[in-house]
N, C-alpha and C positions, 0 to 999 in steps of 0.2 A: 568470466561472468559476462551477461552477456548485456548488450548498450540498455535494452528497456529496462533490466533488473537493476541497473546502476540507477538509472532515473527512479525507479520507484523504491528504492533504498535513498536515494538522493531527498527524497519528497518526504522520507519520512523521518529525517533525523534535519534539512533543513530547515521543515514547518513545526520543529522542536516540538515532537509530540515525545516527550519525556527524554527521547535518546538522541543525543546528539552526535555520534559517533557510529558513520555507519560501515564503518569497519569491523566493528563487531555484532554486526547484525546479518543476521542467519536466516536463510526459510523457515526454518520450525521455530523461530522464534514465536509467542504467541503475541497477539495484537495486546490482550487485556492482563495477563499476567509480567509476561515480560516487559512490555513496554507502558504499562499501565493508561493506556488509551480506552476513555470511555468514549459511551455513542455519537460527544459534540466531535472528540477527534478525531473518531473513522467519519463522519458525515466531514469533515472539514479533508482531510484525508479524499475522501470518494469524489469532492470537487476540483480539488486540486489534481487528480490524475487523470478527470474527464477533460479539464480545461487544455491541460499539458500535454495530452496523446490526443486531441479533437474528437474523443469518442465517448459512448453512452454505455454507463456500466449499470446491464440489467441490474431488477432487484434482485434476480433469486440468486444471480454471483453475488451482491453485495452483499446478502444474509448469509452467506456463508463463511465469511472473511473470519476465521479463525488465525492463521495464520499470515505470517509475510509472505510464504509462497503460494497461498490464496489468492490474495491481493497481486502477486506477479501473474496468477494462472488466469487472472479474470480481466485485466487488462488487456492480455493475448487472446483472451475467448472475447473483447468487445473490438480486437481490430489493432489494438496498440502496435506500433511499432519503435 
C-alpha cells in the first residue's frame, strides 16, 4: 500500500467518520453505504485531505467520490503526494 493511500485511509478512520479501523478498509468500500458518511463527513473529509497533502481537490473529483478509491484517485489527480 502505498504512503498517500495510508494517509488518506488514516484520515478516515482517524477523523472517526463511523470506521475507526483502517485495517479493514478497502477501495471499494463505498463512502455512504459502507462507512455511513453523509455530506457534513465527506465536506469535513475533503478538508481535511486538502489541508494534509497542501492541495485543492476540484469539484468535479469531489462529486464523484463514491468510493475510497475515489477519494485516493482524486487526491493524486489534485497533486497529492
Amino acid at each position: 500500500m502505498s504512503k498517500l493511500k495510508k494517509r488518506v485511509y488514516w484520515a478516515i478512520s482517524e477523523n472517526n467518520f463511523r470506521y475507526p479501523d483502517r485495517k479493514g478498509l478497502g477501495d471499494e468500500m463505498t463512502l455512504e453505504d459502507d462507512l455511513e458518511m453523509d455530506k457534513l463527513d465527506r465536506v469535513e473529509l475533503l478538508i481535511w485531505l486538502e489541508e494534509d497533502f497542501d492541495i485543492e481537490i476540484e469539484d468535479y473529483l469531489y462529486e464523484k467520490w463514491t468510493t475510497i478509491g475515489d477519494v485516493v484517485e482524486s487526491v493524486i489527480a489534485a497533486g497529492g503526494t
